[in-house]
C-alpha positions in Angstrom: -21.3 -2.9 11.8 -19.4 -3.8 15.0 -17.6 -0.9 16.1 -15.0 -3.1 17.0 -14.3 -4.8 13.7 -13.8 -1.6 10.9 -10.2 -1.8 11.7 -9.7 -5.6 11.0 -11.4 -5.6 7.5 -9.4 -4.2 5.1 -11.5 -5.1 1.8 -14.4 -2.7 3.3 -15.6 0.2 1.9 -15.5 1.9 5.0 -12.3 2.8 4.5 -13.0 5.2 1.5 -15.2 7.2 3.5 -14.2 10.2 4.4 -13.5 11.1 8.1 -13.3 14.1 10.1 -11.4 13.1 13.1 -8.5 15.0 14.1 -6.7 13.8 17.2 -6.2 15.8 19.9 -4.9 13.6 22.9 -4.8 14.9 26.4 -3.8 14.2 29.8 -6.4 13.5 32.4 -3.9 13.0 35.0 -0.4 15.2 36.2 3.0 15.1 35.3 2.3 13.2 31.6 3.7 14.8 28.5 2.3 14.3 25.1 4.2 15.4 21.6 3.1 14.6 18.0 6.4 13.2 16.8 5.4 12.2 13.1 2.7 11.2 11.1 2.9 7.7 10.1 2.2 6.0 6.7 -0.7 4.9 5.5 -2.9 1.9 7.1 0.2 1.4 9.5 -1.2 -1.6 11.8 1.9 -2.3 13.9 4.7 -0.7 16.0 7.9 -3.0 17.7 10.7 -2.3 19.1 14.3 -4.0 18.9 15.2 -5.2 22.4 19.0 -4.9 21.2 19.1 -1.0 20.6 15.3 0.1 20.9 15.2 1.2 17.5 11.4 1.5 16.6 10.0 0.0 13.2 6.0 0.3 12.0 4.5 -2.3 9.7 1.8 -1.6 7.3 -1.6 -4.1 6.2 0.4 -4.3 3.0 3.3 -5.8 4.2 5.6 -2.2 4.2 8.5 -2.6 7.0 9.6 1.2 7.9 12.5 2.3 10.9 11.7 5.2 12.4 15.2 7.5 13.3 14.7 9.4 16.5 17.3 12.1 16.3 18.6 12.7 20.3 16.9 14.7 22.5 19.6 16.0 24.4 21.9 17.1 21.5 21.4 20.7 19.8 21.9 20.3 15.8 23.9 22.7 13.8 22.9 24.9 10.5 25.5 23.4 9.0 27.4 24.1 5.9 29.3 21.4 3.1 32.0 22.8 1.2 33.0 20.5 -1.4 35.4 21.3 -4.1 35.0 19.5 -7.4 38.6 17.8 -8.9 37.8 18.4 -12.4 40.1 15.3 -14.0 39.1 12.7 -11.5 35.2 13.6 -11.0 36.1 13.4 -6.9 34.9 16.1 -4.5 37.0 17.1 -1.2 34.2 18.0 1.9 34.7 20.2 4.5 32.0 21.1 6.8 31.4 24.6 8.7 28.9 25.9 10.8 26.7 28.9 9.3 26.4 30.3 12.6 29.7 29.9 13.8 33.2 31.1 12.3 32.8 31.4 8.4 35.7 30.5 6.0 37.5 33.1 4.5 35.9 33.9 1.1 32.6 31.8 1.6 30.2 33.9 -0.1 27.6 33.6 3.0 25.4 35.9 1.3 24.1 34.0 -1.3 24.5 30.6 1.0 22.0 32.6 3.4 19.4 33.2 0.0 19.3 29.8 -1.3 19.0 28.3 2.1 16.0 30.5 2.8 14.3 29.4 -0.7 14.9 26.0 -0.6 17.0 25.6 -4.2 17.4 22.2 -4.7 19.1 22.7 -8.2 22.0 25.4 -9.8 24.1 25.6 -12.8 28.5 25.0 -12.3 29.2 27.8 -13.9 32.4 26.1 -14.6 31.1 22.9 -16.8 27.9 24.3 -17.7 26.1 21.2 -16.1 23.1 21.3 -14.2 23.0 19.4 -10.8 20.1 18.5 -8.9 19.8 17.7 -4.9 17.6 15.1 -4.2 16.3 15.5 -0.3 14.8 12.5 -0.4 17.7 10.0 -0.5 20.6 12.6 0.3 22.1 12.9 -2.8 23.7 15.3 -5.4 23.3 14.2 -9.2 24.0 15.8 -12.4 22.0 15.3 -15.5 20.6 12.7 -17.0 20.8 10.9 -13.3 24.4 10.2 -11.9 25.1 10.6 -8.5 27.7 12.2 -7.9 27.5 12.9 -3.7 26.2 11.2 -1.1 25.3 12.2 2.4 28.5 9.9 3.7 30.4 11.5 1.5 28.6 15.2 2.2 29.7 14.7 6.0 25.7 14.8 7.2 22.3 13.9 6.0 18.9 16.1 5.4 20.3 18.2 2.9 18.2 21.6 1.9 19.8 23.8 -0.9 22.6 23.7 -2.7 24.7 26.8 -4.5 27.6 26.4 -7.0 29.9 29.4 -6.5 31.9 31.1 -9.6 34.8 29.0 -8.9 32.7 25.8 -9.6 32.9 25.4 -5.7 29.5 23.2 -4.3 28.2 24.5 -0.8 25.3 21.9 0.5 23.1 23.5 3.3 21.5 21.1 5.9 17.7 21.0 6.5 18.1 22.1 10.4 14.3 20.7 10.6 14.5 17.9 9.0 17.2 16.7 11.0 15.4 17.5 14.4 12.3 15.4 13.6 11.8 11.5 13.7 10.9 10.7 10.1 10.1 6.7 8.9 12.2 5.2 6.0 10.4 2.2 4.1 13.5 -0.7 4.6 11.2 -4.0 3.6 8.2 -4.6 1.2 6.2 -7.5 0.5 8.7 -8.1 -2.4 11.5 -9.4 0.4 9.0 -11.1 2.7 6.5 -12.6 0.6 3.3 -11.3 2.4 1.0 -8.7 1.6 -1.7 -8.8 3.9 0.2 -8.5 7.5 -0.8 -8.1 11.3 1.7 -9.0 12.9 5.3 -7.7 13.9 7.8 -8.7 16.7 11.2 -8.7 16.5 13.4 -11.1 19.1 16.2 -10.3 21.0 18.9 -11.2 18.5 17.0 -8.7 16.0 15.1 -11.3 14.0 11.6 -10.2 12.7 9.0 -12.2 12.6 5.8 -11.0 10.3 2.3 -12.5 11.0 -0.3 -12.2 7.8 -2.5 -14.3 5.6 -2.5 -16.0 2.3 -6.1 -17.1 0.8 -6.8 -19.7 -1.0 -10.2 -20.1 -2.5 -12.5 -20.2 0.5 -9.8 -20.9 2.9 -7.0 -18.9 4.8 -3.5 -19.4 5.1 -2.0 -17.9 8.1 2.1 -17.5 7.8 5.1 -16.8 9.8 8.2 -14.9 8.0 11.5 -14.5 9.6 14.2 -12.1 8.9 17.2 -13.0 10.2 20.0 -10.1 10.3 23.0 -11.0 8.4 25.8 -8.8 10.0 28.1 -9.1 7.7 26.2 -7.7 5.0 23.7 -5.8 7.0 20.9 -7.3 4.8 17.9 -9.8 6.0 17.3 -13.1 4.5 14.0 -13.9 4.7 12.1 -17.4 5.0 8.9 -19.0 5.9 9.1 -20.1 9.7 5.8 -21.7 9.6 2.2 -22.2 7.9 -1.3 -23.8 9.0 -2.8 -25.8 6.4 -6.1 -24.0 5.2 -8.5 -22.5 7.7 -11.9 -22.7 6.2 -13.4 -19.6 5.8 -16.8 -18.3 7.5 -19.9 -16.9 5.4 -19.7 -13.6 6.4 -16.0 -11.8 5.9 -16.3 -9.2 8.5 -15.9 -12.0 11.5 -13.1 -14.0 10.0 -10.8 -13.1 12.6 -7.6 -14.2 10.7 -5.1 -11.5 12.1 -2.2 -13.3 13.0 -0.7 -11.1 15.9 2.7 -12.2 16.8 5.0 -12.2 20.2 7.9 -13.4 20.8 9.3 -14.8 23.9 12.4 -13.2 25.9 14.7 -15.8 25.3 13.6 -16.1 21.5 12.8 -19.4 21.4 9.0 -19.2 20.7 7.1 -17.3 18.8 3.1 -16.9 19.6 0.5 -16.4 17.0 -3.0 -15.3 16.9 -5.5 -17.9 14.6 -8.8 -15.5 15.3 -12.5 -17.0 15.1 -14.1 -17.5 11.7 -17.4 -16.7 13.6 -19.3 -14.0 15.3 -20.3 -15.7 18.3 -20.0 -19.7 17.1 -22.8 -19.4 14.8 -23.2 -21.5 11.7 -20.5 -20.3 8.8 -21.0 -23.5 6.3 -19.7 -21.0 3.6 -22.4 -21.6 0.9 -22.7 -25.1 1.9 -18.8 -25.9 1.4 -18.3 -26.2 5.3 -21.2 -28.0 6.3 -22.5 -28.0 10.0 -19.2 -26.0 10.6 -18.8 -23.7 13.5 -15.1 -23.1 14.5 -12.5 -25.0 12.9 -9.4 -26.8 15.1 -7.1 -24.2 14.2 -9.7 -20.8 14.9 -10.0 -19.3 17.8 -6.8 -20.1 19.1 -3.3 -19.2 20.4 -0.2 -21.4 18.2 3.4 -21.4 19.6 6.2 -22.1 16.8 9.8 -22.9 17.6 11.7 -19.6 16.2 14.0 -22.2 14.8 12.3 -24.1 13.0 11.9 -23.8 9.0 8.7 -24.5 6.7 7.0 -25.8 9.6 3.4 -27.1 8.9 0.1 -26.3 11.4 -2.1 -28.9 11.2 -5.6 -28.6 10.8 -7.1 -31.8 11.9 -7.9 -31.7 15.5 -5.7 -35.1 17.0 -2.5 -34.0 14.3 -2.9 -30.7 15.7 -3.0 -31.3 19.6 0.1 -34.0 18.9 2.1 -31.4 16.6 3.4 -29.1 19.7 2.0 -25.8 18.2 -1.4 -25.9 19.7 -1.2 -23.5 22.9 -4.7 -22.1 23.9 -7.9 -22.3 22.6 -11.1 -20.1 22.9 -9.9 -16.5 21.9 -12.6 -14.8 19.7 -10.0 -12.4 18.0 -6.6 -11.7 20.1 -5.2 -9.2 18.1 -2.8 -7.9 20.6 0.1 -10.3 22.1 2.7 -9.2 24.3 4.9 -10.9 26.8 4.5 -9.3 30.8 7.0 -8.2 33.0 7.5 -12.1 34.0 7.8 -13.8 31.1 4.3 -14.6 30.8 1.8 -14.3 27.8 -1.3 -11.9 27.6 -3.6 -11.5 25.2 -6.4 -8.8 24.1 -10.2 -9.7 22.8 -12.9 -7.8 21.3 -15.9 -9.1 22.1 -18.8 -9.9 20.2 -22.0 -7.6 18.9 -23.8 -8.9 22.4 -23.3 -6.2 25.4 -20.5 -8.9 26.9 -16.8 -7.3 28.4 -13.6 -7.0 26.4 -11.4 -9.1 27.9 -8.0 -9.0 28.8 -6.4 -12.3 29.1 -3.4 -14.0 31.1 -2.9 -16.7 28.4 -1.5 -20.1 29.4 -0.3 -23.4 27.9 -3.5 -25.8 27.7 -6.1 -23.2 28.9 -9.4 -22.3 26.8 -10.6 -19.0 26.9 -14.8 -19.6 26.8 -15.1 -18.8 23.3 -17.6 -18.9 22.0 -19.5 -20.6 25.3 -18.5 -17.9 27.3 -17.5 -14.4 26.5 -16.2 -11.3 29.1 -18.5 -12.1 32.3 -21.7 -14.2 30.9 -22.4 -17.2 28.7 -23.3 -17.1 24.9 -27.1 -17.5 25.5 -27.3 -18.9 21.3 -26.1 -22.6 23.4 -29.3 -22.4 25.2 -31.7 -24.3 23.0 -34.6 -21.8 24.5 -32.6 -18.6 23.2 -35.1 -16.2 21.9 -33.1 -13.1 20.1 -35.9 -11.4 20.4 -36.1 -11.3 23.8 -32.1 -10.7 25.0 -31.5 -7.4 26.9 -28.1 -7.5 25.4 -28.6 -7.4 21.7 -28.7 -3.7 20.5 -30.8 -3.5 17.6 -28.3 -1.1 15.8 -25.7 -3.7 15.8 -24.7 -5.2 12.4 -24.8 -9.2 13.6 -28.4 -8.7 14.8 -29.1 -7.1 11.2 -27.5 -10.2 9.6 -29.4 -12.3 11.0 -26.4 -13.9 12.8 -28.7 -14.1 16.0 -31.2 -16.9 16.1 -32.5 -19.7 18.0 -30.0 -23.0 18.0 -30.7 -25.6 19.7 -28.1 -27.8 18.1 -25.7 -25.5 19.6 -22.5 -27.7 20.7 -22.0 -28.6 24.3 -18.7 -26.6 25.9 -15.5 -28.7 25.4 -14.6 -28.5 29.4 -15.6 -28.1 32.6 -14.2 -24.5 33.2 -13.2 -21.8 31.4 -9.8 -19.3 32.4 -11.6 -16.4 32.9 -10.5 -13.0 31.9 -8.7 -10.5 33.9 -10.6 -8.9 36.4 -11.1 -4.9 36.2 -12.0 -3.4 39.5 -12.0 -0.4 38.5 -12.3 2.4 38.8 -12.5 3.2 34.8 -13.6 1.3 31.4 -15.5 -1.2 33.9 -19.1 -0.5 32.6 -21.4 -3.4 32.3 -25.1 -4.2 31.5 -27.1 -6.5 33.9 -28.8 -9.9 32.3 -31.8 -7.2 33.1 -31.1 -4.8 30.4 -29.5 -1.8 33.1 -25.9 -0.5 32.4 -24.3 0.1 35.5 -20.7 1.8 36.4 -18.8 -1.3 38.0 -17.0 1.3 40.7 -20.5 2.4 41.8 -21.6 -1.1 43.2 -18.1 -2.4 43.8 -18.7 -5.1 40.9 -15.3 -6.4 39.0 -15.9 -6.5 35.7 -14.0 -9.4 32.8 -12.0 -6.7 31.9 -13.2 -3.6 30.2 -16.4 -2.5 28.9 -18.5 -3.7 25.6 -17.2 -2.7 22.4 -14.1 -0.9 24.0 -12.0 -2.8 21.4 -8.6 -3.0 23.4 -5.1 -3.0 21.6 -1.8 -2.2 22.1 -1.0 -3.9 25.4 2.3 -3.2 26.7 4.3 -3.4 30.0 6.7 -1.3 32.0 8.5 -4.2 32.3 12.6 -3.0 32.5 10.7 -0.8 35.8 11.3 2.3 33.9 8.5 4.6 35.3 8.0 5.8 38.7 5.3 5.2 40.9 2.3 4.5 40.5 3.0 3.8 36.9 6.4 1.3 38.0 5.7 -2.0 36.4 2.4 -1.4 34.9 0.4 -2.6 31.9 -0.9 0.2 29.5 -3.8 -0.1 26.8 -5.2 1.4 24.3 -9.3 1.5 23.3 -10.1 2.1 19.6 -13.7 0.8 20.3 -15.3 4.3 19.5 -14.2 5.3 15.8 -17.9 3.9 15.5 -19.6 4.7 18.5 -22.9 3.7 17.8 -23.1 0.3 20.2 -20.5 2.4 23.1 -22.2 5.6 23.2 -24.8 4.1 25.7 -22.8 2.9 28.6 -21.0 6.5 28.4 -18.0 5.7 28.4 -15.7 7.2 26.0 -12.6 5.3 24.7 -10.1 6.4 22.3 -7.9 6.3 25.2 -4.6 4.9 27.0 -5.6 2.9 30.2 -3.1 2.0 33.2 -3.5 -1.2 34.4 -1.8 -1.8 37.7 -1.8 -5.4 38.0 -1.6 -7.9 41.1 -2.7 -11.9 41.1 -5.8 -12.8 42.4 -5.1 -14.2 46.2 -5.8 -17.9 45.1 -2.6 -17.5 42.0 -5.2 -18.3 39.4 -5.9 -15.0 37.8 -4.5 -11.3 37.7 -6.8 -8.4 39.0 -5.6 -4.8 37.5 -7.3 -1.7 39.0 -8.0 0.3 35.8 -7.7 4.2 35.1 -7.6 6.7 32.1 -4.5 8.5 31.7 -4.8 10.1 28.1 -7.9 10.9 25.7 -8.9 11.9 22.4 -6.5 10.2 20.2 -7.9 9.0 16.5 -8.5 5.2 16.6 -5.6 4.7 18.2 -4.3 0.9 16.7 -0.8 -0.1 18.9 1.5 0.9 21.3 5.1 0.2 22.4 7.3 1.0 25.3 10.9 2.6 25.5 11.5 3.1 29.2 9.0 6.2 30.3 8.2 6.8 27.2 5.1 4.7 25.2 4.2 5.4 21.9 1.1 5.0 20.2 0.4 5.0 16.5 -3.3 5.9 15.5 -4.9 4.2 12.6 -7.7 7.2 11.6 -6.9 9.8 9.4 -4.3 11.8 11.8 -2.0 9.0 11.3 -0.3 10.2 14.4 2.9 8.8 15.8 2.5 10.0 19.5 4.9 9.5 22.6 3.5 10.1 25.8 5.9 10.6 28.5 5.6 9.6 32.1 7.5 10.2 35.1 11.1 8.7 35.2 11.8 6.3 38.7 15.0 6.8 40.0 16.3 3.9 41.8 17.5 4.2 45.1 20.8 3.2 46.5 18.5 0.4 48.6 17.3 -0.7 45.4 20.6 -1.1 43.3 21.7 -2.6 46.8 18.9 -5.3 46.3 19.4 -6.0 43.1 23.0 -6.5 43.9 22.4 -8.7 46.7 19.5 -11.1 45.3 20.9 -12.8 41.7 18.8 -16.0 39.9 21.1 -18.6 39.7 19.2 -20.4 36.7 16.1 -20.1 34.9 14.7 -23.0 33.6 12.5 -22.5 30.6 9.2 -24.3 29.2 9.6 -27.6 27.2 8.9 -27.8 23.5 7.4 -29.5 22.2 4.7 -29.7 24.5 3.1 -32.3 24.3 5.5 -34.2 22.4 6.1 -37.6 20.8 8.7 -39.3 21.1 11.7 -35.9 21.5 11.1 -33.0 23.9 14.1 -30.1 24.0 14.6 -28.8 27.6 16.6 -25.5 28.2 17.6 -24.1 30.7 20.2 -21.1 31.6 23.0 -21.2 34.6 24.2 -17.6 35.2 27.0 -19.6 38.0 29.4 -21.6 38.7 27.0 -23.8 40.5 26.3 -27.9 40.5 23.4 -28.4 38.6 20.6 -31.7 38.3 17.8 -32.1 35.6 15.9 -34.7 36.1 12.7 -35.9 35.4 9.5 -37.5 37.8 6.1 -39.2 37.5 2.9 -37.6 39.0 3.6 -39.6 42.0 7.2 -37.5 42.4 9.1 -41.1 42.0 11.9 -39.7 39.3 11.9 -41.2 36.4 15.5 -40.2 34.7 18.3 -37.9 35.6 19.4 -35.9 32.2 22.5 -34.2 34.1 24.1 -34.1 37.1 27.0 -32.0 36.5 29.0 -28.4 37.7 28.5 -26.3 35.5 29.6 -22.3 34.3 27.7 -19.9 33.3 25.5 -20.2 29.9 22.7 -21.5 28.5 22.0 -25.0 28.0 19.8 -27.3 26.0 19.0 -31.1 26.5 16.8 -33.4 25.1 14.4 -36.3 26.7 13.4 -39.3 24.5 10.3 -40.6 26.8 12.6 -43.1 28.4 13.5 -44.3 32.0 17.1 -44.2 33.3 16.7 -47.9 32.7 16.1 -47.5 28.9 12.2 -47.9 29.2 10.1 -46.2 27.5 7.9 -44.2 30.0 4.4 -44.1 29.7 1.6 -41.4 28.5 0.7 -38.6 30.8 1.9 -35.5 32.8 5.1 -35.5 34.3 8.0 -32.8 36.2 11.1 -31.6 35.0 13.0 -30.2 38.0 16.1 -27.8 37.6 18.2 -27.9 40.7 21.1 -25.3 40.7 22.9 -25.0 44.2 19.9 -24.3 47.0 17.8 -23.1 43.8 15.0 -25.5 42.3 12.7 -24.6 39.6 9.8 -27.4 38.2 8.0 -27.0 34.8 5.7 -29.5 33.4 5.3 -31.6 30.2 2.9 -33.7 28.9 4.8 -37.3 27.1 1.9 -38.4 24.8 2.0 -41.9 22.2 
């Protein structure tokens, strides 16, 4: 099999095979620090942060929800010591805490504390009542037989508890696991009970602290893909869950191993969209008729494509027909074999990453916009799929390695009814110029290193598998990191179609990236920073700090630290000096029939205009013309003229203008 697909198939038997891997990451450059922090749970996919308080949460295959606590750095935690004194008529203990290496209370018997500490006890006998009490370190309680709780770690005055001794006098003394308590450690909050899903990919969580879970439901041959939300009840503290949105069923392909339904998930800044991944049901855009059901069937309308959802919307439904899907709003890009990884850049815009197919073609990494389409499956990393070449002879093609699975299926063979591309020109994928992961082999059969002819490769090389995108985006790190993309490569777990362009993955990449000089595309210049993790499956960012969670049997959660960047006084002068006005934001839906919902955000005092114009820059209608304060605002067009026409089909301009500041977006107005 594809070494880039064992991670996405969870029904495979691979996974009961035992593995030796033992991570061992290490930096290949200065000044980065690496520290196991934890070892995660089992088939942990997915790692997100809350923008509001940067807690971090991981998210199992299964549909498990855990937090992880980070106890602080910078803070030294005590041996400490609860004292509770039982009040025999009402049931109630009084807590006191000490320190066992500070001043002890006069007649503590420290002694014995000290014994029980160093054996662990989690149990002892009140001497007073005769009753046995048990400490359970799990959930940080006391209880006395059969199973009532009788202490709680609010109530104990701190959490982690260790040991626990009853003195003579029916006194409780609770000692606190000092270890424990220094370590990050994961506590399971949500199952597929509260959410509804239990075969998950994808986790983001906005920036009012609503998650939003991506996974599948199947239904005979077909596939589901659905959108949770949990929206944070304050009062309460507890999530109510609902379904945001769901496609209609996605026929499946013949073979399971390339039906790439892993709905990643990103959500934009202002939380008003959420993206979704709706993977290929293909290999490469062979034939998957699915025992006849599907017949003639490549790709579907809604595979192999990108889906934007209105965060507040509620039981939306995805079309699957292509003109009811390109009419309903949620169709964004199309074209992506498999982006499992989603993440919103430093600007606001959407990126995307792709493993390739079994041919010897590029990973890409891709700037993903509204309307695009991304070459799948005509065009893959830096060549086109030679299967649409009616005089393809499998046989014959310098970049099908005999070892790999799809050739051994059969999936390769001549087709000359192979469908001409839908457009003109593709968006191609980011271009690597190097100087790492940029390996390629020639049309000729040769594997050449891209730095040693000066070749910019679409993005990294075969089989790399990339994952875990993220951005420096708050400007965190110092230089050369500032403002970089990192990513991971999982591609060698199973080397066997890797191993010859000798380059080994398992890795963190930096990816310093810059637009191309005509604005079309981004170009990153590409270098290792950290090998030898164990399948390493996502990342996330927390200032200087990324962490990575590894999917192989290590199970590590690692944070890798970079160097800090201190802003200058120029700097916090420039910041100071250079504020936004407003920010106008993308109209949804888009296209849209016959009500589209502008918003926009004013962060002045400031005379604003919204108005809308043809393609011949003749406006059309004026929504506001107004002063207004600071906030964020929201209007809607209804496809009419000032004059109460109804404008016609096509592409028009929405143009913010706030003071000297103008912004234009487009939208499409279709009937």
């Amino acid at each position: 099999m594809n070494c880039k697909h064992w991670v996405f198939i969870m029904a495979l038997s691979i996974f009961a095979l035992p593995r030796q891997s033992i991570a061992a990451p290490r930096a290949l450059i200065d000044d980065i620090q690496i520290r196991q922090l934890m070892q995660v749970p089992e088939r942990t996919m997915r790692i997100a942060k809350d923008p509001r308080d940067q807690t971090l949460y991981l998210q199992t295959a299964s549909g498990d929800i855990f937090n992880i606590h980070m106890p602080p750095t910078d803070t030294d935690i005590a041996p400490l010591v609860a004292r509770g004194a039982l009040d025999s008529d009402s049931g109630d203990f009084s807590w006191t805490q000490f320190n066992l290496e500070g001043d002890i209370p006069v007649g503590v018997p420290i002694e014995a504390i000290r014994d029980v500490a160093k054996a662990g006890s989690l149990s002892d006998t009140n001497p007073v009542n005769s009753k046995l009490y048990l400490l359970n370190a799990d959930d940080n309680t006391i209880m006395v037989l059969p199973r009532t709780v009788v202490a709680s770690a609010r109530e104990i005055g701190f959490a982690f508890l260790r040991a626990l001794y009853i003195d003579d006098t029916g006194v409780f003394y609770v000692i606190r696991d000092v270890e424990r308590a220094r370590a990050p450690f994961s506590k399971r909050l949500y199952s597929s009970a509260d959410h509804g899903l239990n075969d998950t990919q994808g986790l983001a969580i906005g920036p009012d602290g609503t998650m939003y879970v991506g996974g599948n439901r199947r239904q005979g041959d077909t596939n589901i893909i659905t959108i949770v939300k949990g929206v944070l009840d304050p009062a309460t503290g507890q999530r109510n869950w609902s379904t945001l949105a769901r496609t209609e069923p996605i026929p499946r392909g013949d073979v399971g191993a390339f039906n790439h339904f892993h709905p990643a998930v990103a959500v934009d800044r202002e939380g008003r969209f959420v993206y979704v991944n709706s993977g290929s049901r293909t290999e490469h855009g062979e034939l998957a008729e699915m025992n006849g059901q599907f017949p003639d069937l490549r790709e579907a309308p809604l595979s192999s494509a990108i889906l934007r959802v209105p965060t507040d919307g509620e039981e939306l439904l995805i079309p699957a027909e292509a003109e009811a899907l390109a009419a309903s709003g949620f169709y964004f890009s199309d074209g992506h074999r498999n982006a499992f990884d989603l993440t919103i850049g430093p600007e606001g815009e959407l990126f995307a990453t792709e493993n390739g197919p079994d041919w010897d073609m590029s990973d890409e990494i891709n700037w993903v916009r509204e309307g695009h389409h991304y070459g799948f499956p005509w065009r893959m990393g830096e060549y086109d799929n030679p299967q649409r070449f009616p005089d393809y002879d499998p046989s014959q093609d310098p970049l099908l390695q005999n070892n790999s699975w799809a050739k051994q299926s059969n999936l390769f063979y001549n087709d000359p009814t192979f469908p001409p591309p839908p457009v003109e020109r593709f968006a191609e994928p980011i271009l690597n110029l190097g100087p790492d992961a940029n390996s390629y082999r020639t049309l000729d059969g040769q594997i050449i290193d891209g730095s040693d002819n000066g070749q910019a490769t679409f993005t990294l090389t075969a089989h790399s598998s990339p994952l875990g995108l993220v951005f420096d985006s708050d400007m965190a790190m110092a230089p050369p990191f500032k403002g970089s993309g990192f990513v991971l490569r999982i591609g060698g777990s199973i080397a066997s179609l890797i191993n010859p362009f000798a380059d080994p993955d398992q890795d963190l990449l930096q990816l310093e990236l810059e637009k191309t000089p005509d604005g079309e595309n981004y170009q990153a210049r590409v270098r290792r920073l950290v090998a030898g993790f164990d399948s390493p499956i996502d990342a996330e960012i927390i200032d200087n700090r990324i962490f990575v969670v590894e999917w192989g049997d290590t199970r590590g959660l690692w944070e890798i630290t970079l160097p800090k960047n201190i802003a200058t006084a120029v700097e916090e002068e420039a910041v100071a000096v250079l504020p936004t006005d407003a920010v106008l934001m993308q109209n949804y839906p888009n296209p849209f029939n016959p009500n589209t919902t502008i918003e926009y955000r004013v962060n002045a005092f400031v005379a604003v205009e919204v108005a809308i114009f043809d393609a011949l820059g003749q406006k059309v209608r004026t929504l506001i013309a107004a002063e207004q304060a600071p906030g964020l605002y929201r209007l809607q067009w209804d496809g009419r003229t000032d004059m109460g026409l109804e404008a016609a089909s096509g592409v028009y301009m929405y143009r913010l203008t706030a003071g000297s500041q103008r912004e234009t977006r487009r939208l499409t107005l279709i009937k």
